[in-house]
Backbone as CSV, one residue per row, in Angstrom:
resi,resn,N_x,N_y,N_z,CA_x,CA_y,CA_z,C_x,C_y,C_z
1,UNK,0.853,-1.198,0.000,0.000,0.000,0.000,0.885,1.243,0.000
2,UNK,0.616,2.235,-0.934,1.205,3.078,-0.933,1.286,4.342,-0.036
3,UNK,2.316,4.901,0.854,1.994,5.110,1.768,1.266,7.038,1.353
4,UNK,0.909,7.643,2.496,0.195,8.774,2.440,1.289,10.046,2.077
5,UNK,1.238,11.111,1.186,2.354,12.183,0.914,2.294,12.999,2.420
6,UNK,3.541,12.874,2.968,3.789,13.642,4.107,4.108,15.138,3.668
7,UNK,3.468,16.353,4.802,3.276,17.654,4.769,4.653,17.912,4.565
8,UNK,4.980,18.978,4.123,6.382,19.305,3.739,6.549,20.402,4.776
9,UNK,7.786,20.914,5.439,7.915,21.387,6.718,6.914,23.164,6.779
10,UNK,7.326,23.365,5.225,6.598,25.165,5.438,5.066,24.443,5.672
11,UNK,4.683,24.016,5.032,3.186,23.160,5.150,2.541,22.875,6.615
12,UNK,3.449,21.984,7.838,3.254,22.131,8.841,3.360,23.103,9.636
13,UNK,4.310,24.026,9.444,4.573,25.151,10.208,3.156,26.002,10.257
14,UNK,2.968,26.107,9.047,2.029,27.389,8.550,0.782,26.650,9.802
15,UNK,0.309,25.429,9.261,-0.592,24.559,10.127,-0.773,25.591,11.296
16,UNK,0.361,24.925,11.961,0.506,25.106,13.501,0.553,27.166,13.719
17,UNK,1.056,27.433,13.210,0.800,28.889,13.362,-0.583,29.142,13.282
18,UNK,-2.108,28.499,12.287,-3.182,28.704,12.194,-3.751,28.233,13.429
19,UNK,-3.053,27.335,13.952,-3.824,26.959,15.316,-3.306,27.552,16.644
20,UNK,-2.259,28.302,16.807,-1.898,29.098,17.366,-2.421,30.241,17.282
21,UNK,-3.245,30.452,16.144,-3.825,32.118,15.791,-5.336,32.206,16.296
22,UNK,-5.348,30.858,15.729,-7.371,30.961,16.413,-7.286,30.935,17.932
23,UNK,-6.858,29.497,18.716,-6.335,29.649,20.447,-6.080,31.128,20.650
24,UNK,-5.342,32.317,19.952,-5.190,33.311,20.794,-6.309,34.185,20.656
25,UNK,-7.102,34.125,19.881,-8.504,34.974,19.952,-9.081,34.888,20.825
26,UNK,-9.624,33.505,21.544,-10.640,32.978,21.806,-10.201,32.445,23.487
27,UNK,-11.421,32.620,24.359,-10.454,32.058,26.246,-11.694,31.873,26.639
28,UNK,-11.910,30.938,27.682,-13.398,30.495,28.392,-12.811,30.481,29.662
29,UNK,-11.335,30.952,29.776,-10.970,31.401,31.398,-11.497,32.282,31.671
30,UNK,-11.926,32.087,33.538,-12.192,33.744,34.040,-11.028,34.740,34.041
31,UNK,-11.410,36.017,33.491,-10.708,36.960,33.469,-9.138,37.065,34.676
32,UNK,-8.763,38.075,34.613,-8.195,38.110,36.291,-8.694,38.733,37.387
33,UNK,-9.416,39.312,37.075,-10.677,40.259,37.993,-11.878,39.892,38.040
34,UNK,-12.012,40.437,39.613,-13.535,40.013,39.792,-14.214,41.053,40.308
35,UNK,-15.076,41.113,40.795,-16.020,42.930,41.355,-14.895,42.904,42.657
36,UNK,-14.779,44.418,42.922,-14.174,45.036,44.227,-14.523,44.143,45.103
37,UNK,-13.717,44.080,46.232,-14.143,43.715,47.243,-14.400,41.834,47.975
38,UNK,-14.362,41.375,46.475,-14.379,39.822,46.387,-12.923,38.907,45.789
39,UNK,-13.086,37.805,46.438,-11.639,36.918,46.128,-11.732,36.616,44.668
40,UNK,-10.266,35.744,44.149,-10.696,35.329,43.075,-11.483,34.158,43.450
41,UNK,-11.608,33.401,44.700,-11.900,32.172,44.969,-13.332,33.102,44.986
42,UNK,-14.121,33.393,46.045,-15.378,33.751,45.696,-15.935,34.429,44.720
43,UNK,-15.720,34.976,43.871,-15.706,35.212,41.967,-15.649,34.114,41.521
44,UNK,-15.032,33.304,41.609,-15.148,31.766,41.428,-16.063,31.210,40.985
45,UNK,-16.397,30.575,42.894,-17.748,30.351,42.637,-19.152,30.448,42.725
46,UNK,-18.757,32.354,42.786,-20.286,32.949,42.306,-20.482,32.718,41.070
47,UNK,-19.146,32.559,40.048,-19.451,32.439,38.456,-20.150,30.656,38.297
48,UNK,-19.369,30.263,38.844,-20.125,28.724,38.856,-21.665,28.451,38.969
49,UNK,-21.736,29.515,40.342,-23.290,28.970,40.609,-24.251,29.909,39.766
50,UNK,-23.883,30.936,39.284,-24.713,32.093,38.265,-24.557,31.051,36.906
51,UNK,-23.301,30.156,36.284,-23.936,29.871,35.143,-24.834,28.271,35.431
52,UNK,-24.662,27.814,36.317,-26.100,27.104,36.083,-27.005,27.548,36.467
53,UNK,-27.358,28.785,36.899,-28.449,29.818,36.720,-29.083,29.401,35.773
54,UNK,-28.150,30.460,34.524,-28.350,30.238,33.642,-28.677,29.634,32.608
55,UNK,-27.926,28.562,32.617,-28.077,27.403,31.992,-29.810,26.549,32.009
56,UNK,-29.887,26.850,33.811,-31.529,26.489,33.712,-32.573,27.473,32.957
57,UNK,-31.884,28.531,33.489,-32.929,29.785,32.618,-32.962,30.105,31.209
58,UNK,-32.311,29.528,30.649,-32.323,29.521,29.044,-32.828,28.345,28.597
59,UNK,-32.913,27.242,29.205,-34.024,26.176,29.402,-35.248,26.238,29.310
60,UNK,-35.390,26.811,30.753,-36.716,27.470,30.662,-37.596,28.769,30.058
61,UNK,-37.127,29.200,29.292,-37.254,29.987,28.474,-37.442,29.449,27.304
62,UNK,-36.582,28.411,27.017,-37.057,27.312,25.436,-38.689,26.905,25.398
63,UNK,-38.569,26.043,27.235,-39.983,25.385,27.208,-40.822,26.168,27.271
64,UNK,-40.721,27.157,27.959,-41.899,27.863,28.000,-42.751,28.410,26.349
65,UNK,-41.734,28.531,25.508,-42.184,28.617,24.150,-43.221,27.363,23.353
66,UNK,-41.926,26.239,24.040,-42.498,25.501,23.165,-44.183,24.657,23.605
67,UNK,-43.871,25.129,24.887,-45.168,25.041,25.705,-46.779,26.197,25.212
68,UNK,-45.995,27.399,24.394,-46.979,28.473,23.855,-47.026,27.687,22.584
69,UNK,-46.172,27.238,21.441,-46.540,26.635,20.327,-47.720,25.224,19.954
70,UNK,-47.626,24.718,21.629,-48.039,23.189,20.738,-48.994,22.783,22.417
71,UNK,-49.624,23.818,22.891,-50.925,23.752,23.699,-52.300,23.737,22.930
72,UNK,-53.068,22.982,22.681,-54.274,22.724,22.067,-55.305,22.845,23.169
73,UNK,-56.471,23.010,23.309,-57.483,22.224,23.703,-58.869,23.999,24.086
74,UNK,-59.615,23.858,24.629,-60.853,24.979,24.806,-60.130,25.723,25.857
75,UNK,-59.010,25.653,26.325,-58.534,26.633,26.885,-57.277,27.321,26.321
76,UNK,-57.042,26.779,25.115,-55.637,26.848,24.353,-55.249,28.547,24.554
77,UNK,-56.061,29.524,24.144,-55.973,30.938,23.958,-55.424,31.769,25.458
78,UNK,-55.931,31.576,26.662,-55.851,31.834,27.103,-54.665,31.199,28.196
79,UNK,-53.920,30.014,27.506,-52.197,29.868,27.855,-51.905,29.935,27.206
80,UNK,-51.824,30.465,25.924,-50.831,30.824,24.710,-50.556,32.579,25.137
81,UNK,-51.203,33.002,25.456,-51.187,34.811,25.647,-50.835,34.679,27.069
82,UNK,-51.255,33.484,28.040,-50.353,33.575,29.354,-49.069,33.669,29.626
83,UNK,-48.305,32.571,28.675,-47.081,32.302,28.559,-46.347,32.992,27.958
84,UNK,-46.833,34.129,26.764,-45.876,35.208,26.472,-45.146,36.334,27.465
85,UNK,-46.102,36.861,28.258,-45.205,37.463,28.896,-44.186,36.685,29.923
86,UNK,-44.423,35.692,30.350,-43.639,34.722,30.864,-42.291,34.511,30.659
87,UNK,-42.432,34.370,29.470,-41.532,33.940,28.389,-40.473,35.297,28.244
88,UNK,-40.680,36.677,28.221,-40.176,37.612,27.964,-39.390,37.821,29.188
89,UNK,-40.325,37.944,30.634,-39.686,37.799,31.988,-38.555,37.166,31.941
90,UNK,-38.644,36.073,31.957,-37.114,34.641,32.125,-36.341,35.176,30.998
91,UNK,-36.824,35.251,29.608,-35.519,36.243,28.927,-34.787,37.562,29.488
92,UNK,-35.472,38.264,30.615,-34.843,39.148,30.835,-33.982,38.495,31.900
93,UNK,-34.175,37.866,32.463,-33.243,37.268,33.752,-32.233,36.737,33.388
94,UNK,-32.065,36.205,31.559,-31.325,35.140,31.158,-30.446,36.166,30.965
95,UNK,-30.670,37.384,30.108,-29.775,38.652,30.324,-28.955,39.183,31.417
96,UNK,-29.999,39.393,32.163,-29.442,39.884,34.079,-28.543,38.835,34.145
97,UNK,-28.310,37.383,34.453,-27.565,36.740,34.580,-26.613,36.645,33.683
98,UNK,-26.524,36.355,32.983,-25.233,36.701,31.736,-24.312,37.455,32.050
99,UNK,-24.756,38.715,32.176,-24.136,39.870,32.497,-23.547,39.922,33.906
100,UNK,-24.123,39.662,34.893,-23.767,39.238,36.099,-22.292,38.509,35.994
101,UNK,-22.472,37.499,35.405,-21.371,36.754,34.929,-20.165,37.127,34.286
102,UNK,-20.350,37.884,33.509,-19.057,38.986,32.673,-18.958,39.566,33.825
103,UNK,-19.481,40.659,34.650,-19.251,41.664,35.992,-17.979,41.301,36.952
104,UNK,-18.324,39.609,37.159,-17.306,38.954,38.044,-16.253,38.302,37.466
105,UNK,-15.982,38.765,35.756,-15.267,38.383,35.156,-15.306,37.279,34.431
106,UNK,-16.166,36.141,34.692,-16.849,34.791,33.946,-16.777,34.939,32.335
107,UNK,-17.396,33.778,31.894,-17.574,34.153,30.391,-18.533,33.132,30.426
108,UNK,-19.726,34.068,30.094,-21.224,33.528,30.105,-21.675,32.146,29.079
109,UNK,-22.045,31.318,29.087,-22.413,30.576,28.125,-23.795,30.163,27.936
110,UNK,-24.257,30.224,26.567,-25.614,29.647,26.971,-26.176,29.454,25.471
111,UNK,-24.931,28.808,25.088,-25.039,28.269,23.781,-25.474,26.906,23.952
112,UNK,-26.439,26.174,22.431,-27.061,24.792,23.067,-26.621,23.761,23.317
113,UNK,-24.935,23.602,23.007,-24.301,22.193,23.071,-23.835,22.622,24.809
114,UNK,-23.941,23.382,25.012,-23.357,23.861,26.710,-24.408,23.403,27.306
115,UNK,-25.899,23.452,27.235,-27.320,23.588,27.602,-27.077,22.150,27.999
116,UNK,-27.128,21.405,26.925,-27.494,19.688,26.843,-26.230,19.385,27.854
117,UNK,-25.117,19.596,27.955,-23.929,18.757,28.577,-23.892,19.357,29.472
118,UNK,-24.364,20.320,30.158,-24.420,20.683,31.513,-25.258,20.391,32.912
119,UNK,-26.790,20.207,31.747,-27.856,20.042,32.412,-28.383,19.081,32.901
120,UNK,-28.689,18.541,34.037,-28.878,17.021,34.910,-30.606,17.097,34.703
121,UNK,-30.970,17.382,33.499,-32.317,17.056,33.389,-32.512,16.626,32.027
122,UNK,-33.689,15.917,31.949,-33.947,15.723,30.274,-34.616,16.967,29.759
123,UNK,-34.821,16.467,28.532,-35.832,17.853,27.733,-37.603,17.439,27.909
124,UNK,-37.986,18.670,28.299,-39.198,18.612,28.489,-40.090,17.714,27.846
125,UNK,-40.866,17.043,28.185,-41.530,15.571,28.327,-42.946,15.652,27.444
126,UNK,-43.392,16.835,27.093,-44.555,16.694,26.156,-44.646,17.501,25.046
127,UNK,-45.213,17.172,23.519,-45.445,17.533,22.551,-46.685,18.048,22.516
128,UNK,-47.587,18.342,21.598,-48.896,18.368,21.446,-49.609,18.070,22.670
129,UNK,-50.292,18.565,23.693,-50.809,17.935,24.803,-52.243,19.507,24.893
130,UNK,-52.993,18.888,25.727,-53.902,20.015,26.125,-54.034,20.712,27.531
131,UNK,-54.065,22.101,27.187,-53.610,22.937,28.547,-53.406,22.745,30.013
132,UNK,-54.052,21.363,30.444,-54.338,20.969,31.472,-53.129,19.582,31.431
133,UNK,-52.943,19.465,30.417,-51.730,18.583,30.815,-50.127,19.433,30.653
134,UNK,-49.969,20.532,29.613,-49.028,21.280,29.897,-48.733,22.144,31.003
135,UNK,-50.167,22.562,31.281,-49.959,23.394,32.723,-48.851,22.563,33.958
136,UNK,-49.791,21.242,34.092,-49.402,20.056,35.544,-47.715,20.288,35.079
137,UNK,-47.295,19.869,33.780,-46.025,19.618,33.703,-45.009,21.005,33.814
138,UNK,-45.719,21.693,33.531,-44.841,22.990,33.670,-44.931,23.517,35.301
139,UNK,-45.960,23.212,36.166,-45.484,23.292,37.153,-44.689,22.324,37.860
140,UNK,-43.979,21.139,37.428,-42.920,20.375,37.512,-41.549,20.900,37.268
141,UNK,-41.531,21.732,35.843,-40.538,22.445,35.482,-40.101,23.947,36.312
142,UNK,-41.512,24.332,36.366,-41.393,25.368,37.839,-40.892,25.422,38.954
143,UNK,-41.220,24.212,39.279,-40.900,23.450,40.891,-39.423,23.358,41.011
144,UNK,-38.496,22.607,40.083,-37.340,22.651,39.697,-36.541,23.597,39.830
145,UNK,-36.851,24.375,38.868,-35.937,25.937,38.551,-35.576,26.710,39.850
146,UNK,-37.143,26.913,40.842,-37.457,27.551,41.880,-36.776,26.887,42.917
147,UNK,-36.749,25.763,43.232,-35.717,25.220,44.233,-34.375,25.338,44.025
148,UNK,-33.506,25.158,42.600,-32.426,25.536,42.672,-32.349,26.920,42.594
149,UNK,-33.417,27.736,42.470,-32.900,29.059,42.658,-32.730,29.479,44.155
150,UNK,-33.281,28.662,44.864,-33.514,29.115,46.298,-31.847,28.741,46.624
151,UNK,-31.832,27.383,46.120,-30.068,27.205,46.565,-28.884,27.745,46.729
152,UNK,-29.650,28.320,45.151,-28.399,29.599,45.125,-28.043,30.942,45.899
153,UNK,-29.123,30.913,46.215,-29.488,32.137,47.115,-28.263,32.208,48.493
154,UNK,-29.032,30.805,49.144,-28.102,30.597,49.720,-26.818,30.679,50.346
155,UNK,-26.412,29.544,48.334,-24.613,29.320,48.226,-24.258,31.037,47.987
156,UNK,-24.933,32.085,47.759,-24.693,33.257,47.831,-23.961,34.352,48.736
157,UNK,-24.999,33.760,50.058,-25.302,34.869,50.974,-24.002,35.053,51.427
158,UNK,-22.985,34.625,51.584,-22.097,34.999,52.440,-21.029,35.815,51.286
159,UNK,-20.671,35.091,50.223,-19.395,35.424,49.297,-20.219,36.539,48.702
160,UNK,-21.555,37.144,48.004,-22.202,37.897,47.472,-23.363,38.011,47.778
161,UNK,-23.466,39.195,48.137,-25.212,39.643,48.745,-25.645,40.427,47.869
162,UNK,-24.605,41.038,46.447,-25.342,41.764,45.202,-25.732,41.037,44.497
163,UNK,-25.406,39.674,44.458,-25.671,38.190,43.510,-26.911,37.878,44.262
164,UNK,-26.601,37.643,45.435,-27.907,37.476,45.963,-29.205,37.886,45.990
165,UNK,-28.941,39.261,45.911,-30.037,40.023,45.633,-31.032,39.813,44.376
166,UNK,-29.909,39.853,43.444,-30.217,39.598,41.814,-31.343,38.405,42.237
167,UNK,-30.748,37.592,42.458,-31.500,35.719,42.655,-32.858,36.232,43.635
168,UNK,-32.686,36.761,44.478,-34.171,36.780,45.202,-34.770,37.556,44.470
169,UNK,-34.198,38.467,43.697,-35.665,39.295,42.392,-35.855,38.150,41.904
170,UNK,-35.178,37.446,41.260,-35.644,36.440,40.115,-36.499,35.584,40.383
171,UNK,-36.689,34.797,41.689,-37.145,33.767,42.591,-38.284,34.397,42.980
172,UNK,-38.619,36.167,43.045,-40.028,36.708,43.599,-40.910,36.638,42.369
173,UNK,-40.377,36.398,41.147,-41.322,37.173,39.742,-41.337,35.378,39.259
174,UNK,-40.426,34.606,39.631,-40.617,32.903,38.965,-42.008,32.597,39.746
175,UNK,-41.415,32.817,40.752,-42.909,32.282,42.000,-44.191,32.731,41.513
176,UNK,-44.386,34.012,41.071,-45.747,34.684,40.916,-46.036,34.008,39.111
177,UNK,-45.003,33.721,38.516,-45.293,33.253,37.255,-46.256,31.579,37.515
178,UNK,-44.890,31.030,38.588,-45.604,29.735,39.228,-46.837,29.505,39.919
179,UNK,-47.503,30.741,40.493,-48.452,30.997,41.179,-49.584,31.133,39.957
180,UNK,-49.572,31.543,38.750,-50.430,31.509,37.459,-50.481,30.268,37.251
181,UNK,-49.510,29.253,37.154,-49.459,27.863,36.342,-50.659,27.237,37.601
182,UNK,-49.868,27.491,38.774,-50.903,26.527,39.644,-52.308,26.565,39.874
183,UNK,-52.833,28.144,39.828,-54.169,28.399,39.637,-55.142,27.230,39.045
184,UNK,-54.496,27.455,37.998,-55.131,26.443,36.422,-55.481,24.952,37.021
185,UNK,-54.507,24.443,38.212,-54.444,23.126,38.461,-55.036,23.057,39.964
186,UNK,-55.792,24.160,40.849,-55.854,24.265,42.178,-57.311,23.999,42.169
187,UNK,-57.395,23.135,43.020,-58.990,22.942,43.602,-59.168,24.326,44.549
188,UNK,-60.456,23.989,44.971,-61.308,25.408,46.252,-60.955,24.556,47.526
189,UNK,-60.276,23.659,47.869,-60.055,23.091,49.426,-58.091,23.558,49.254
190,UNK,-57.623,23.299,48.092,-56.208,24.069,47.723,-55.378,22.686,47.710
191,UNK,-56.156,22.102,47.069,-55.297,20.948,46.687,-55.035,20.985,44.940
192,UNK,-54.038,20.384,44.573,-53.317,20.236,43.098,-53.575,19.048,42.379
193,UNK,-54.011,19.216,41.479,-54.702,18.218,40.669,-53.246,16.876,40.320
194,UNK,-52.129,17.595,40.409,-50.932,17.061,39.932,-50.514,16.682,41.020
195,UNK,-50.595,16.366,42.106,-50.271,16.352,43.366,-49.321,15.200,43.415
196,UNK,-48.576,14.975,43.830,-47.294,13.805,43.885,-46.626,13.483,42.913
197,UNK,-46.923,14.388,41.832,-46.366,13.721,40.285,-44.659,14.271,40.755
198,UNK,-44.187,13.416,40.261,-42.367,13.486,40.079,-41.954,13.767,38.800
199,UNK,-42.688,13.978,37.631,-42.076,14.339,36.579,-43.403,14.423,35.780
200,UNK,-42.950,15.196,34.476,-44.120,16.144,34.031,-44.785,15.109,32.674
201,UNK,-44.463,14.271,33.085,-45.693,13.370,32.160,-46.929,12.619,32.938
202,UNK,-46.131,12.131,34.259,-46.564,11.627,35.230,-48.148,12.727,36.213
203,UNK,-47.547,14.052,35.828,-48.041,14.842,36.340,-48.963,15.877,35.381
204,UNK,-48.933,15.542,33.973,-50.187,15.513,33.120,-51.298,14.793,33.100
205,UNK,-50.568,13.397,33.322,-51.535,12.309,33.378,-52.196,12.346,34.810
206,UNK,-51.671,12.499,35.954,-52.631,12.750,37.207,-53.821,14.248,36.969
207,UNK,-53.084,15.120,37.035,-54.282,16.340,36.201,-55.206,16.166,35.310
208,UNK,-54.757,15.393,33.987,-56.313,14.974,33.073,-57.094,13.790,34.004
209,UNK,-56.463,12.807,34.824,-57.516,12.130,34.779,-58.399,12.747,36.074
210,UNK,-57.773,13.507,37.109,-58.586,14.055,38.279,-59.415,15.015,37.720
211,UNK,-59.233,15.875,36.732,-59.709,16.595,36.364,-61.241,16.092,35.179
212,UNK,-60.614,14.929,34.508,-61.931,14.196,34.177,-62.790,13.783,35.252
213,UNK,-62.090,13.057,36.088,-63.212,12.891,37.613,-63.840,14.023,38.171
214,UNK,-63.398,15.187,37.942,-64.312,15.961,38.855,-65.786,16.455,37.588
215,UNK,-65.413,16.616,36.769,-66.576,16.978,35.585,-67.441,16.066,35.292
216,UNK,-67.087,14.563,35.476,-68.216,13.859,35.293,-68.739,13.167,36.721
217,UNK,-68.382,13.539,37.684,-68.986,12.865,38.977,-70.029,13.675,39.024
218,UNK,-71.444,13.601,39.016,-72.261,13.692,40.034,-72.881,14.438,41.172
219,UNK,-73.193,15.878,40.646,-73.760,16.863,41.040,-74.569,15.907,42.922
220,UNK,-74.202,16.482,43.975,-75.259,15.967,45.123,-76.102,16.946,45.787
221,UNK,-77.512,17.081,45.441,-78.572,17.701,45.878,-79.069,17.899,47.337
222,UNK,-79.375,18.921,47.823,-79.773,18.712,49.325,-81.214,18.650,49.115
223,UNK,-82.014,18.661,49.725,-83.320,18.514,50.313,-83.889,19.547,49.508
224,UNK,-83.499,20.425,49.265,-84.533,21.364,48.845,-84.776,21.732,47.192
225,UNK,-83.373,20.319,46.977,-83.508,20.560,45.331,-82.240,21.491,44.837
226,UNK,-82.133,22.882,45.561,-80.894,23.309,45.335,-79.581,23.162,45.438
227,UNK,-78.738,23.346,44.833,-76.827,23.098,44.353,-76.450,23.781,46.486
């Protein structure tokens, strides 16, 4: 077999100079600075815990779309126009955080091959479904976000209380977004139609079928004939 024509030395050189040229453009190290007043160790890992912030919040910002595209059913209109401003909210946070991240010197990511290999969750669990089963599951996805945001809060308080701050705005306006999803799914005694579901298929399917049980059970009359 004849063997392969080897690069001739200007040939490799040049190579290696092109890959020496792109490497010097381009760095996903933190800077050498971080805000006044903080270590590089706590710049650190405020940048750590701000980009899986992020990382969730550009997540949730996907689903929430794709949750406005592909909701069907007699309530379709009125979560398709719910979820827009929703949707705009968490984009602004995905911003606030980003930026946060450059501040302490980081280098923000929240490009989609970063999304998938970072994230300890799957991708949201329903296609085509009707409002009452996207709702249950999106308050699964709610539930999520909102607990690790609380975490962060937290892993915050001591190394950054301006980070912190940021995170408890974000965590007051997720909640009240979460407080819309649950409405949709809340009985009048304040129980959740989705109630024990662990994941958002599980927790569509408990919502349609309780929710079929309550519409076809059986109006009970008192004595006088009246509801």
């Amino acid at each position: 077999m004849a063997s392969k024509p080897r690069k001739s030395t200007a040939s490799a050189s040049r190579a290696q100079r092109q890959v020496t040229t792109v490497s010097a453009v381009t760095s996903n190290r933190n800077a050498s600075f971080t805000a006044p007043g903080l270590s590089a160790g706590q710049g650190r890992e405020t940048i750590e815990t701000l980009q899986s912030r992020l990382t969730a919040l550009v997540d949730l910002s996907l689903t929430l779309k794709h949750i406005h595209w592909n909701v069907v059913g007699p309530a379709f209109i009125g979560v398709h126009l719910m979820l827009d401003p929703q949707h705009a909210g968490v984009q602004a946070m995905v911003d606030t955080t980003a930026e946060r991240i450059a501040t302490l010197g980081g280098v923000p990511n929240g490009l989609p091959g970063n999304l998938v290999a970072s994230r300890t969750w799957d991708d949201y669990g329903l296609g085509r479904a009707s409002s009452q089963g996207h709702l249950a599951a999106l308050d699964i996805v709610y539930r999520g976000v909102i607990e690790s945001h609380r975490q962060a809060i937290d892993a915050t308080e001591k190394n950054d209380p301006v980070t912190q701050d940021m995170l408890i705005g974000q965590t007051a306006e997720l909640e009240q977004y979460h407080w819309f999803v649950r409405s949709h799914l809340e009985d009048y005694a304040g129980g959740l139609t989705d109630a024990g579901a662990t994941n958002e298929l599980d927790a569509a399917r408990s919502s349609l079928r309780k929710s079929k049980s309550s519409t076809t059970r059986p109006q009970r009359l008192s004595a006088s004939g009246s509801r």
